[in-house]
KOLTOR-543748 format. One line per field, with one value per residue: x, y, z of N, C-alpha, C in turn; residue number from 0; residue in three letters. Coordinates in pm, 1 decimal, always signed. Example, Ala and Ser with C-alpha at 12.3 -4.5 7.8 and 13.67 -1.06 7.14 Angstrom:
n_X: (+1319.0 +1285.0)
n_Y: (-569.0 -225.0)
n_Z: (+780.0 +708.0)
ca_X: (+1230.0 +1367.0)
ca_Y: (-450.0 -106.0)
ca_Z: (+780.0 +714.0)
c_X: (+1320.0 +1290.0)
c_Y: (-330.0 +3.0)
c_Z: (+780.0 +787.0)
pos: (0 1)
code: (ALA SER)
//
This chain:
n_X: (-7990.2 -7739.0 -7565.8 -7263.3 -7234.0 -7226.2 -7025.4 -6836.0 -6910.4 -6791.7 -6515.8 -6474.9 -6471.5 -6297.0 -6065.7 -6070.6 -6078.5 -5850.9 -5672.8 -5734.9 -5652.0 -5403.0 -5246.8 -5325.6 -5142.5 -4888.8 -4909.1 -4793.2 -4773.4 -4662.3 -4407.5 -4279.5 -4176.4 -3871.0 -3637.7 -3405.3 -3031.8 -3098.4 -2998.8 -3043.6 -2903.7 -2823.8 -3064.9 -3154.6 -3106.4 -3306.2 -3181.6 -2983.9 -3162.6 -3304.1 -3094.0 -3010.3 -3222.0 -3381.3 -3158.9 -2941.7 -3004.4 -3123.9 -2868.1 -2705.5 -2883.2 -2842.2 -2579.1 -2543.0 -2701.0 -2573.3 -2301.6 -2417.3 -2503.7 -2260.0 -2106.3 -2290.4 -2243.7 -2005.6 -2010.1 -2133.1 -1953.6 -1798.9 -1884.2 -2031.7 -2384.3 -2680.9)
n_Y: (-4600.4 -4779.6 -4720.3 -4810.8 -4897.2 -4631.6 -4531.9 -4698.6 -4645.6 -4335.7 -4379.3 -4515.5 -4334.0 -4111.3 -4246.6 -4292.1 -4000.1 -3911.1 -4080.1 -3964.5 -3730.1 -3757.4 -3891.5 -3720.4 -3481.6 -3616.0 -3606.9 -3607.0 -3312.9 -3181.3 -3226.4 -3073.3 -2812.0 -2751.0 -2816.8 -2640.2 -2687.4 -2907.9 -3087.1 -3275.6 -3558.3 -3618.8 -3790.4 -4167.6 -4346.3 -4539.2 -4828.8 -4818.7 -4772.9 -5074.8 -5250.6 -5193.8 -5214.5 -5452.2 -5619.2 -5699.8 -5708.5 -6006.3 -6143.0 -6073.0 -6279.9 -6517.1 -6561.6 -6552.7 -6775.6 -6992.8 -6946.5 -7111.1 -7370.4 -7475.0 -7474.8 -7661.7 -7928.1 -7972.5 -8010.5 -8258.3 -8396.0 -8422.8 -8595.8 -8516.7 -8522.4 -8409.4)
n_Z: (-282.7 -105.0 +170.1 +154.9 -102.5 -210.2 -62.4 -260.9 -494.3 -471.1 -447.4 -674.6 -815.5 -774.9 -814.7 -1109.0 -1182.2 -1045.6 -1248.8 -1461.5 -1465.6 -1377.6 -1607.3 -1810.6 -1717.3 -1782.2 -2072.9 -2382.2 -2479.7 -2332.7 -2324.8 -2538.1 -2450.6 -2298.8 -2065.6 -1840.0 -1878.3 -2082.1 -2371.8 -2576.3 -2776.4 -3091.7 -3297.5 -3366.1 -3638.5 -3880.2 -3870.0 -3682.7 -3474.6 -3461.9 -3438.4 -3211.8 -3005.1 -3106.8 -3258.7 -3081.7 -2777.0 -2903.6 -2977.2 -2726.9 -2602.2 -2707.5 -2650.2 -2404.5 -2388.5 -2475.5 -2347.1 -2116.6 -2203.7 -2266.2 -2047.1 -1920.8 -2041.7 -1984.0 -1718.6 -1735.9 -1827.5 -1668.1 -1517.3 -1271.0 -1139.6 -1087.5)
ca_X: (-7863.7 -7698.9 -7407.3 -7194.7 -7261.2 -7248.3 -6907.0 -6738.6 -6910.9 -6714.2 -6385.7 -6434.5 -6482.2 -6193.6 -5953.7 -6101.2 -6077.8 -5675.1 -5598.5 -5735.7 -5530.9 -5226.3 -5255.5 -5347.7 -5052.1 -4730.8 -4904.5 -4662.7 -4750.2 -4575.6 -4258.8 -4252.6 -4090.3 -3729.7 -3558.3 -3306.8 -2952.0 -3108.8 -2931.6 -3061.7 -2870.7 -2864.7 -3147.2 -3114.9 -3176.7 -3414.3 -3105.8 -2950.6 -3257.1 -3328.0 -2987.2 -2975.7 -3351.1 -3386.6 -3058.7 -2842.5 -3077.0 -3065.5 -2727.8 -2699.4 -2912.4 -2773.7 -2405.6 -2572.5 -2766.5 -2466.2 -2258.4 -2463.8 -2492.3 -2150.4 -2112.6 -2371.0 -2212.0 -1885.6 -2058.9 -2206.6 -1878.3 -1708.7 -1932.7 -2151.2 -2513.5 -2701.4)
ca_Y: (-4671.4 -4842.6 -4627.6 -4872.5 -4853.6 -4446.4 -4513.8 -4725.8 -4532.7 -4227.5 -4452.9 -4512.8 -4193.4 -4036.0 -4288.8 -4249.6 -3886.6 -3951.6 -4145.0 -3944.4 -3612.5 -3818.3 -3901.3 -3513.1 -3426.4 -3671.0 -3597.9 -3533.7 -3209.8 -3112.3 -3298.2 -2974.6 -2743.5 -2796.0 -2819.2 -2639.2 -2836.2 -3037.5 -3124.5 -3388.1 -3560.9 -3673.2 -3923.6 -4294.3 -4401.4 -4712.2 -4935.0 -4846.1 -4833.8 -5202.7 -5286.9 -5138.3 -5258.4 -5592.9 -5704.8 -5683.0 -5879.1 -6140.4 -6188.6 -6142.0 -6377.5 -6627.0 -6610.4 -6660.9 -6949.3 -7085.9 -7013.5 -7234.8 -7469.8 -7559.8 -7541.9 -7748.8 -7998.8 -7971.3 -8087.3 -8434.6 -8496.0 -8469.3 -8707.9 -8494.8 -8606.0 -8323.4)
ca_Z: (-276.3 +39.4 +204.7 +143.1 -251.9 -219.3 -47.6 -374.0 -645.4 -465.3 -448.1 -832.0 -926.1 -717.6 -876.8 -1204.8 -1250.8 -1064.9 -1312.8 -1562.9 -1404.6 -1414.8 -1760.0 -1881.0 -1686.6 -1871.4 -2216.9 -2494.0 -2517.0 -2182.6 -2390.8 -2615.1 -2330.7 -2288.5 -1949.6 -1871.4 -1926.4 -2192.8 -2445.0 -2656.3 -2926.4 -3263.9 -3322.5 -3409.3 -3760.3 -3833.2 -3833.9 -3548.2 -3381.4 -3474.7 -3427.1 -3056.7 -2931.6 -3169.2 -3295.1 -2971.1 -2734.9 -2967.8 -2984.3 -2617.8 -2537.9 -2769.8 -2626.9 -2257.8 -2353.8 -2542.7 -2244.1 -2064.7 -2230.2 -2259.7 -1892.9 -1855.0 -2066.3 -1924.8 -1612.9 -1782.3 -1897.8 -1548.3 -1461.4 -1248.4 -1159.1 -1016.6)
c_X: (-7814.6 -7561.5 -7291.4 -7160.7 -7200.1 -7055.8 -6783.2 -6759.4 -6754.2 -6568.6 -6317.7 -6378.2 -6340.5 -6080.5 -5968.7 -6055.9 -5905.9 -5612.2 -5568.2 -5602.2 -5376.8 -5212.6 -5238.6 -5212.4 -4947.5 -4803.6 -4794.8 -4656.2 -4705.4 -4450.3 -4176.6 -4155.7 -3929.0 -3685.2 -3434.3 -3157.6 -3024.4 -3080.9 -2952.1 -2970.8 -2915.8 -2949.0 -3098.5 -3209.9 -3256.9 -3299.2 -2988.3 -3057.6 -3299.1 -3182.5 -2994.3 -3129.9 -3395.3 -3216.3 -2962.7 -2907.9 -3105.1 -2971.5 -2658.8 -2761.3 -2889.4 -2644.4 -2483.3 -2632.8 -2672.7 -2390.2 -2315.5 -2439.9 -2351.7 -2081.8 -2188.3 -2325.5 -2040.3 -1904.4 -2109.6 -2040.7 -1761.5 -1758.5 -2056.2 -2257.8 -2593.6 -2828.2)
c_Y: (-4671.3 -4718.5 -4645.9 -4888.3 -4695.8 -4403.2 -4602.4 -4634.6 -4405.0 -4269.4 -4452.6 -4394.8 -4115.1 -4135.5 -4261.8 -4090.0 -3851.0 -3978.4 -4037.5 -3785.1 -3636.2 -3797.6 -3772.0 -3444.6 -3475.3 -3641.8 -3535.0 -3449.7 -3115.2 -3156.2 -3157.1 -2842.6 -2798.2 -2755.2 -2758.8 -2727.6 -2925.0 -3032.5 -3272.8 -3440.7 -3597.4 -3782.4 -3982.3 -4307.7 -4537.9 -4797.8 -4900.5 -4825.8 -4973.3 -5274.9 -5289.5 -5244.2 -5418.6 -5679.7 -5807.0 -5781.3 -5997.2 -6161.6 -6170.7 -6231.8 -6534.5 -6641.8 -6621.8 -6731.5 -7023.7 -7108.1 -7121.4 -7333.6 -7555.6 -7514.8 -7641.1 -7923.1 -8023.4 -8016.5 -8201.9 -8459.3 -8547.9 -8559.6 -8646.1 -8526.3 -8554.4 -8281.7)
c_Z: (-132.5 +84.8 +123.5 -46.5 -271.0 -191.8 -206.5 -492.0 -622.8 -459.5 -587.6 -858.0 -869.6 -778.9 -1011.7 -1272.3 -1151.4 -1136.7 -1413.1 -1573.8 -1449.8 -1551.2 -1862.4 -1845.2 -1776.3 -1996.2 -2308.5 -2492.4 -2377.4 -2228.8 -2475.0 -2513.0 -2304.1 -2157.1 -1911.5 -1818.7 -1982.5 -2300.1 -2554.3 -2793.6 -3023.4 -3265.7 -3400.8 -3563.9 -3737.9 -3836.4 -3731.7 -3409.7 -3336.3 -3429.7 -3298.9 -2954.1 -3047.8 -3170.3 -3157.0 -2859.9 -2770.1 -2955.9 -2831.9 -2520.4 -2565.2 -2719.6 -2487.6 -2245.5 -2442.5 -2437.6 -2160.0 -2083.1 -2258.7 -2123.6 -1836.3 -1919.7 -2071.8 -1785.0 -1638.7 -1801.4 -1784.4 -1491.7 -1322.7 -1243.0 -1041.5 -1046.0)
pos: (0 1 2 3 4 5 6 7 8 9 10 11 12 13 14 15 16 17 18 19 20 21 22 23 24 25 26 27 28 29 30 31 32 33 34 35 36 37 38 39 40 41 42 43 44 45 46 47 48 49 50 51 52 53 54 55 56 57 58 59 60 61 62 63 64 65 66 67 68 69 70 71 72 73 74 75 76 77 78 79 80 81)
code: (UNK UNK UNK UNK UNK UNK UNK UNK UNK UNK UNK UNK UNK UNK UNK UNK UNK UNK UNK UNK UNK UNK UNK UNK UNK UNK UNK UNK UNK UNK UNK UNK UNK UNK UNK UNK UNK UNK UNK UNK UNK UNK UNK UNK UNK UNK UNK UNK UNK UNK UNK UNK UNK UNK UNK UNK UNK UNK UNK UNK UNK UNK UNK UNK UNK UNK UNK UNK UNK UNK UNK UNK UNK UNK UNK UNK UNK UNK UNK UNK UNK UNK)
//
């Protein structure tokens, strides 16, 4: 094999077994240890989970594409032409 070959293999492999380090390191089971000052609260039920991460971005993204849109047609009606 060429140098130049000898030099990426060793590129791979040193990011490869980085990554994999990283990875081994945030695993959940470093989650089990508690910090001190931590204080976690009361977990979310399934409907205010869904509520909080589904419901809510819907419904704010529906009142700012409603606002829009009736700005945007509050500008046709001034006669605007933009």
């Amino acid at each position: 094999m060429s140098n130049k070959v000898n030099k990426n293999v060793l590129r791979a492999g040193t990011i490869t077994a980085g990554t994999a380090l990283m990875l081994l390191m945030s695993s959940p089971a470093f989650a089990l240890t508690r910090d001190d000052g931590d204080d976690p609260g009361p977990g979310l039920s399934v409907i205010e989970t869904l509520g909080l991460y589904v419901a809510l971005p819907i419904v704010l993204f529906l009142v700012i594409a409603g606002l829009v849109m009736v700005g945007d047609k509050s500008h046709k009606q001034a006669g605007f032409k933009g």
